[in-house]
VEXLUM-456327 format. One record per residue (C-alpha): residue number from 0; y, z, x. Coordinates in steps of 0.1 Angstrom, whole numbers, plus 5000, padded with zeros to 4 digits. Layout:
N
[node NUM; [Y; Z; X]]
...
//
This chain:
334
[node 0; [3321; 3426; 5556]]
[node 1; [3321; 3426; 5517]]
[node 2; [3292; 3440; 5502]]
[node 3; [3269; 3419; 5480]]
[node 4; [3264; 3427; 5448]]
[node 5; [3232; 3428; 5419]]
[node 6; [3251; 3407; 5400]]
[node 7; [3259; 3378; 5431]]
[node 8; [3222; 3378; 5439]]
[node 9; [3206; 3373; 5412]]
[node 10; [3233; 3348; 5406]]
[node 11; [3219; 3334; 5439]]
[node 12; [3184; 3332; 5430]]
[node 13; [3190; 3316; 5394]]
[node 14; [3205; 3287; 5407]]
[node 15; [3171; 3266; 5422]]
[node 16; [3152; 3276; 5395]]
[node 17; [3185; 3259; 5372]]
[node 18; [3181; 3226; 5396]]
[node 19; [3147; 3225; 5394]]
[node 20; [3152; 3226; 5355]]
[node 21; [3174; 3199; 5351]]
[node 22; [3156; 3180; 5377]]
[node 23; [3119; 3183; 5354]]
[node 24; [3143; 3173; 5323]]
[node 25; [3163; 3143; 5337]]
[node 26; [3137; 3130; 5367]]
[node 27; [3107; 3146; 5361]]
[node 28; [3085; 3116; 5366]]
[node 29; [3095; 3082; 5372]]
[node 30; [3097; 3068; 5338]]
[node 31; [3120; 3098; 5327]]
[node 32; [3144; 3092; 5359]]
[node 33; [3147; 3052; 5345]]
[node 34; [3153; 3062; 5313]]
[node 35; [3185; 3087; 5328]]
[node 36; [3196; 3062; 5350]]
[node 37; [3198; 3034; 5321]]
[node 38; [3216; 3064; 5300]]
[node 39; [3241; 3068; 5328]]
[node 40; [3244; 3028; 5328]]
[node 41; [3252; 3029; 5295]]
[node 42; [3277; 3055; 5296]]
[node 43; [3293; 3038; 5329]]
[node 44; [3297; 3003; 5307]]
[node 45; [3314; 3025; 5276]]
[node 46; [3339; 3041; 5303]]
[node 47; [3346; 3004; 5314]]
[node 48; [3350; 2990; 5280]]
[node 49; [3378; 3013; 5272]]
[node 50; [3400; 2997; 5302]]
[node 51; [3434; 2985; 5290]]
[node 52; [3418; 2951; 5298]]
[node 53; [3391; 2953; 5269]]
[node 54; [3425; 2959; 5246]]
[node 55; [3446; 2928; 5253]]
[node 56; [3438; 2890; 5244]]
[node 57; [3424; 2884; 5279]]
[node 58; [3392; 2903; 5269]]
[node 59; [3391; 2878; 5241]]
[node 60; [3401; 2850; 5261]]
[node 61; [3369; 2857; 5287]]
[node 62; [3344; 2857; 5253]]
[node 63; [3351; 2827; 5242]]
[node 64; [3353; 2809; 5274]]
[node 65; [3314; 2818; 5272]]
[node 66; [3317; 2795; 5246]]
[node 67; [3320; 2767; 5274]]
[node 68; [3293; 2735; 5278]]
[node 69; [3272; 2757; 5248]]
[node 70; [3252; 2738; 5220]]
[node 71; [3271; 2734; 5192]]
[node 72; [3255; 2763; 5169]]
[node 73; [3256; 2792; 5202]]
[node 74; [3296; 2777; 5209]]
[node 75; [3305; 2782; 5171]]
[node 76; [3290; 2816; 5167]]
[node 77; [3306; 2829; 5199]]
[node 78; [3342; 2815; 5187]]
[node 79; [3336; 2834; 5157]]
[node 80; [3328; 2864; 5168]]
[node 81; [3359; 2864; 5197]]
[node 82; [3382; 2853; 5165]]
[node 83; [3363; 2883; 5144]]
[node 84; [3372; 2909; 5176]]
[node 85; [3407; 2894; 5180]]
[node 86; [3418; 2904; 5145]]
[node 87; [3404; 2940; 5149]]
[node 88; [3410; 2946; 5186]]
[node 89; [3415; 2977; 5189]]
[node 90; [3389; 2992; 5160]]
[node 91; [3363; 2966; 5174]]
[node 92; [3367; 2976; 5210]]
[node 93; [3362; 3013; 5203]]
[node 94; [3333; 3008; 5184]]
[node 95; [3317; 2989; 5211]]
[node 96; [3325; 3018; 5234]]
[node 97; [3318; 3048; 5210]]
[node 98; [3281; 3028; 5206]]
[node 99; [3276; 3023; 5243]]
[node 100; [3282; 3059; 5246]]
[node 101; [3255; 3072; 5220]]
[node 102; [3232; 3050; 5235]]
[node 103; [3238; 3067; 5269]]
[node 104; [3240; 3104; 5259]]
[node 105; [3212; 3093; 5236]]
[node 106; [3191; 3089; 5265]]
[node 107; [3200; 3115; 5287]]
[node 108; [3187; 3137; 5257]]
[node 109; [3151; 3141; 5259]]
[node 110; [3141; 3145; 5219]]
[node 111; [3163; 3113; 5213]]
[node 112; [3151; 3088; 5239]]
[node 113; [3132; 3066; 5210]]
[node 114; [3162; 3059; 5189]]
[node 115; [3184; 3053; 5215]]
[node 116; [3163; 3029; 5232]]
[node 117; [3158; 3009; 5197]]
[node 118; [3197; 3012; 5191]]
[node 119; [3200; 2994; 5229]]
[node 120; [3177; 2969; 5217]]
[node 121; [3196; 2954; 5189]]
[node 122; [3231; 2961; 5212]]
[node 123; [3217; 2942; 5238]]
[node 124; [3208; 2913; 5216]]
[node 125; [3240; 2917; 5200]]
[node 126; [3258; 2913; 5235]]
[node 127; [3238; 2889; 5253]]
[node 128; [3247; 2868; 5223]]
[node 129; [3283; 2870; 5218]]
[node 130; [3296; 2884; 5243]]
[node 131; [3274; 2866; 5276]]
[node 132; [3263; 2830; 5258]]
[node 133; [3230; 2841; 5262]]
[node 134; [3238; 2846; 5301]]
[node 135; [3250; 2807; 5300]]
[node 136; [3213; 2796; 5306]]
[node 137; [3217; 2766; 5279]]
[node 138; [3251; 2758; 5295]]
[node 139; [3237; 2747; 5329]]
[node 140; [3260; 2769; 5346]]
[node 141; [3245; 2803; 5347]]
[node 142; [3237; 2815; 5387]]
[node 143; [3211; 2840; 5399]]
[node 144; [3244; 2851; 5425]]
[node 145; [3266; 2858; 5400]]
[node 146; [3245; 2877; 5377]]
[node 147; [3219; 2856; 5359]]
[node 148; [3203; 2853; 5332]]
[node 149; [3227; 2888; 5320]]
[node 150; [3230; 2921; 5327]]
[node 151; [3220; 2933; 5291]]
[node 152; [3189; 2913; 5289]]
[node 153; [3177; 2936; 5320]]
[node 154; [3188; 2969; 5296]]
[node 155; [3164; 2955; 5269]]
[node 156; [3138; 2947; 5287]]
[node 157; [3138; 2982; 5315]]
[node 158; [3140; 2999; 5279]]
[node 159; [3107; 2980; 5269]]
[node 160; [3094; 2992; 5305]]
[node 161; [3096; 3033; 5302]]
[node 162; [3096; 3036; 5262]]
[node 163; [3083; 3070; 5259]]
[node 164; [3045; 3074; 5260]]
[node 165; [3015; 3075; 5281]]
[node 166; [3006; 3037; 5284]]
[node 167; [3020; 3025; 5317]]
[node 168; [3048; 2993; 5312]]
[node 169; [3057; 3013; 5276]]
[node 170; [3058; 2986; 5248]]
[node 171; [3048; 2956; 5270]]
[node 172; [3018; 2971; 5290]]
[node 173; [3009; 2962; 5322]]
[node 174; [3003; 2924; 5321]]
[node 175; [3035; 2925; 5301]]
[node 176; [3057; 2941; 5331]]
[node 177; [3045; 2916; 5353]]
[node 178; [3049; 2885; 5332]]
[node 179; [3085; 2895; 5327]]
[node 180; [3092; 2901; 5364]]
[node 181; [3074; 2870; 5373]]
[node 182; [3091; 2851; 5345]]
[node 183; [3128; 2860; 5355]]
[node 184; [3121; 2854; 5392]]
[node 185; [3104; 2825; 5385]]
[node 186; [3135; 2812; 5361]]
[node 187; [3158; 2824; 5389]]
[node 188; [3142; 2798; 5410]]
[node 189; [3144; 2769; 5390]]
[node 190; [3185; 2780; 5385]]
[node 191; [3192; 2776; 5421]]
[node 192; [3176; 2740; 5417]]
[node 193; [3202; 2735; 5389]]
[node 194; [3231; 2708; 5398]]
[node 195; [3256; 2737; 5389]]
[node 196; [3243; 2759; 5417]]
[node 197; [3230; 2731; 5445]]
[node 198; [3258; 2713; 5451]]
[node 199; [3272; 2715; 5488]]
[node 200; [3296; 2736; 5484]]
[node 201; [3283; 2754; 5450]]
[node 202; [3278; 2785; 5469]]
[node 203; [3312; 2787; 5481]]
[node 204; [3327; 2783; 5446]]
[node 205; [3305; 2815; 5435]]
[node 206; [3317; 2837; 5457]]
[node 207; [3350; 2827; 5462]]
[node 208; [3353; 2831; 5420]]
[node 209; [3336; 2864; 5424]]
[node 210; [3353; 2891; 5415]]
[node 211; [3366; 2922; 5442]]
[node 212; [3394; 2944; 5436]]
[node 213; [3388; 2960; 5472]]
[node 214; [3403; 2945; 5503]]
[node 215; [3373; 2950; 5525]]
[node 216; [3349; 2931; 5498]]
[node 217; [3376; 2903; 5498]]
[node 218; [3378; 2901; 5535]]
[node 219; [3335; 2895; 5536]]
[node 220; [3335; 2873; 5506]]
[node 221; [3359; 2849; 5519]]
[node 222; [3339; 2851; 5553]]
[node 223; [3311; 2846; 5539]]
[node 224; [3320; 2815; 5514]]
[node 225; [3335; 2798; 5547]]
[node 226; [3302; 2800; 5563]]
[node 227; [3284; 2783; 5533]]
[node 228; [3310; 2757; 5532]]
[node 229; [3291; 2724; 5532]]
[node 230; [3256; 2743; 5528]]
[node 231; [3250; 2748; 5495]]
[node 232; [3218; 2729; 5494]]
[node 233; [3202; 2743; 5519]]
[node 234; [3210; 2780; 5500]]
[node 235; [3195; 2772; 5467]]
[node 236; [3166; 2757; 5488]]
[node 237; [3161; 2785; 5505]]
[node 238; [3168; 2810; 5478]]
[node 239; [3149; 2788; 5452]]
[node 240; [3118; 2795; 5477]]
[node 241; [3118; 2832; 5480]]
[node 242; [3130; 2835; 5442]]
[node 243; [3092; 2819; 5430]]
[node 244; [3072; 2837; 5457]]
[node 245; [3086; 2869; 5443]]
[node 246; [3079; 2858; 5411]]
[node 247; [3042; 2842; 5418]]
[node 248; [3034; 2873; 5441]]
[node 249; [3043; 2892; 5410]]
[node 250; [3023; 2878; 5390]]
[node 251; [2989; 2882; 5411]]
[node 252; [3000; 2911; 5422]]
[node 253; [2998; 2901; 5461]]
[node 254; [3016; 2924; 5487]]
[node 255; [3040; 2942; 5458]]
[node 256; [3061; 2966; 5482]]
[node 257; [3071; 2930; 5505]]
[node 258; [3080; 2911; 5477]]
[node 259; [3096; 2938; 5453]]
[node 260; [3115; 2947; 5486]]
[node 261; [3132; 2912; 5492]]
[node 262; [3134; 2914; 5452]]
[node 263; [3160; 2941; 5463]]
[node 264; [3174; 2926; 5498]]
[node 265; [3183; 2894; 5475]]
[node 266; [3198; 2916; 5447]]
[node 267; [3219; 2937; 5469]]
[node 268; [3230; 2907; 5485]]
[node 269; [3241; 2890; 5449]]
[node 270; [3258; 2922; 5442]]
[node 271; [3280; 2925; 5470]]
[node 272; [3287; 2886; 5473]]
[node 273; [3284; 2870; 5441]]
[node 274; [3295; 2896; 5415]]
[node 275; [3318; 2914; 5436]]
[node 276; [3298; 2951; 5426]]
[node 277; [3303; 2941; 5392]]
[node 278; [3341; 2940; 5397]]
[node 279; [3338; 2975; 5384]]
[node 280; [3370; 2983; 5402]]
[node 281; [3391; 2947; 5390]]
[node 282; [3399; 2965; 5357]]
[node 283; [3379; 2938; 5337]]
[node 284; [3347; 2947; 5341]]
[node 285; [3324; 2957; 5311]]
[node 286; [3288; 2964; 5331]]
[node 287; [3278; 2966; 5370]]
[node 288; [3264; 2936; 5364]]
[node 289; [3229; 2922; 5367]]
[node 290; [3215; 2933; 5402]]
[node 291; [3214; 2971; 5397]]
[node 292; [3196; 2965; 5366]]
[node 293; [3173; 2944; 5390]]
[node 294; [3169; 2970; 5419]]
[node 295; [3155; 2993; 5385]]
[node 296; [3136; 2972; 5374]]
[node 297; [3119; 2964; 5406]]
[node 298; [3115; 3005; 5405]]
[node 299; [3096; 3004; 5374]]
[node 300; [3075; 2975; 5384]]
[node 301; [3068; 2993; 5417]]
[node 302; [3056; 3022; 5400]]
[node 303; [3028; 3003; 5379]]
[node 304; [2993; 2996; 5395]]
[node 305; [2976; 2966; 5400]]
[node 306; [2960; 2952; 5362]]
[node 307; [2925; 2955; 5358]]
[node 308; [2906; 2934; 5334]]
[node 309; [2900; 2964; 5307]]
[node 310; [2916; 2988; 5327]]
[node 311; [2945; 3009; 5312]]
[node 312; [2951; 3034; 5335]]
[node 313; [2971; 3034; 5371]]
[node 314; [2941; 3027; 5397]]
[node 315; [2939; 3030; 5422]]
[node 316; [2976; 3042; 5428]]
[node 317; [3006; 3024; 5423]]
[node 318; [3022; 3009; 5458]]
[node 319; [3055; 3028; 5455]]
[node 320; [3035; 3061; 5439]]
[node 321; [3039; 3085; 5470]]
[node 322; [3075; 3071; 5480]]
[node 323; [3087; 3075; 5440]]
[node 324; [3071; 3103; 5431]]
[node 325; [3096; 3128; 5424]]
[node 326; [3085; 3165; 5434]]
[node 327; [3097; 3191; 5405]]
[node 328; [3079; 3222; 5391]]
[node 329; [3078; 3215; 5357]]
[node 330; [3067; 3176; 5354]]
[node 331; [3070; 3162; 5316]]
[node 332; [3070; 3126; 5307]]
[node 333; [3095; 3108; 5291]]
//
């Protein structure tokens, strides 16, 4: 049997103390592991905007079909900016990528959290502008199953959520972080009431358009859009209903981990069925799309304590606090 060296133990015993390290810098506390996981979001949407996809007129050709059922001054600027892109393809495309990028490494960097968090701010405005119509809600057509009310918006407002500092819900504060959550839920509901998504066989449309790219996800999607055949108002009925208790429960903060639990069941669900995983393996994908940006933000939200009238800080404990907590050595905030 080989003898062990100095060398190959000490190697041995350097290498928790080196996890342990990058655990306290990436996930120290919970705020610090959202801001990592919206840098690694970033960088995943850069890696997908440099398919050969985002390079030929069809990536065109799906911005200014956003342009679709728009008020005049939204449809205009969109066909602008898709005729801008079209003329500098290439150039424009790799910007978009290279930016996406430097938000994401700009994150995962601890002493440069701030500026990439305001750089994703303007992005995301940028994007949900051009390049999502504003996630179609003026339209009448945009879905809470296929991805509602846009994926950026979500990266905006989870950056607003764990900007750096000591006051829990960052820039918008406790009754802030609610509001929002209980706002989108609450708009989610009143989209499944829309005509666009309660037809009878609305449902079916959605997920048979969604997109898949795996043989397995095609196989369930068309099983399940045969069984909603026909039933499409009973779905947004049903959906319409949980989508404003989440939101009202959210608001009043009444039995958090229940309802930011079926916030994630229900976002899962869109996900898989509606937006096809994001299609991140179709080759036109440009984000995961909305529901993993719900499941964190449901994190974040689970995280905060119930608002007190004058009360800043977290008490009593936050409902997710002992299941979120993550256990390192060397805990630093964001």
């Amino acid at each position: 049997m080989p003898k062990r060296t100095v060398n190959d133990h000490a190697g041995a015993q350097s290498r928790p103390p080196r996890l342990a390290g990058a655990r306290a810098y990436f996930a120290g506390d919970l705020r610090r592991a959202i801001q990592s996981a919206l840098g690694l979001l970033w960088l995943l949407d850069s890696a997908l905007q440099l398919q050969p996809f985002m390079y030929s007129r069809g990536f065109v050709q799906t911005l200014t079909r956003n342009a679709a059922g728009q008020p005049h001054w939204l449809a205009s600027s969109i066909r602008w900016a898709a005729h801008l892109l079209q003329h500098n393809l290439v150039a424009g495309n790799t910007i978009f990528a290279l930016t996406q990028a430097l938000i994401g490494v700009g994150l995962l960097h601890r002493r440069t959290v701030k500026p990439a968090l305001a750089l994703s701010f303007a992005w995301a405005l940028g994007v949900w502008w051009f390049g999502e119509g504003l996630g179609m809600l003026l339209a009448g057509t945009a879905s809470p199953l296929t991805g509602a009310p846009g994926a950026v918006l979500l990266y905006a407002l989870i950056g607003l959520l764990v900007w750096p500092g000591a006051r829990p819900g960052g820039l918008l504060g406790l009754h802030g972080a609610r509001a929002a959550w209980s706002g989108l839920w609450i708009m989610m509901a009143w989209l499944w009431l829309l005509a666009a998504n309660s037809g009878p066989d609305a449902s079916q449309a959605a997920i048979n358009a969604a997109p898949s790219g795996l043989s397995w996800l095609s196989a369930l999607q068309r099983e399940v859009a045969g069984a909603a055949r026909g039933n499409g108002v009973v779905i947004a009925s049903v959906l319409a209903s949980l989508s404003a208790a989440i939101g009202v429960a959210g608001a009043v903060n009444w039995r958090p981990k229940l309802f930011l639990s079926l916030a994630v069941v229900l976002s899962l669900a869109y996900w898989v069925l509606g937006q096809g995983l994001g299609g991140i393996v179709s080759g036109e994908a440009t984000d995961p799309n909305a529901a993993p940006l719900f499941i964190l933000l449901a994190l974040v939200l689970c995280s905060l304590g119930p608002v007190r009238s004058g009360v800043r800080d977290r008490t009593p404990a936050a409902p997710c606090e002992r299941v979120l907590t993550l256990p390192t050595r060397a805990r630093a905030s964001g």
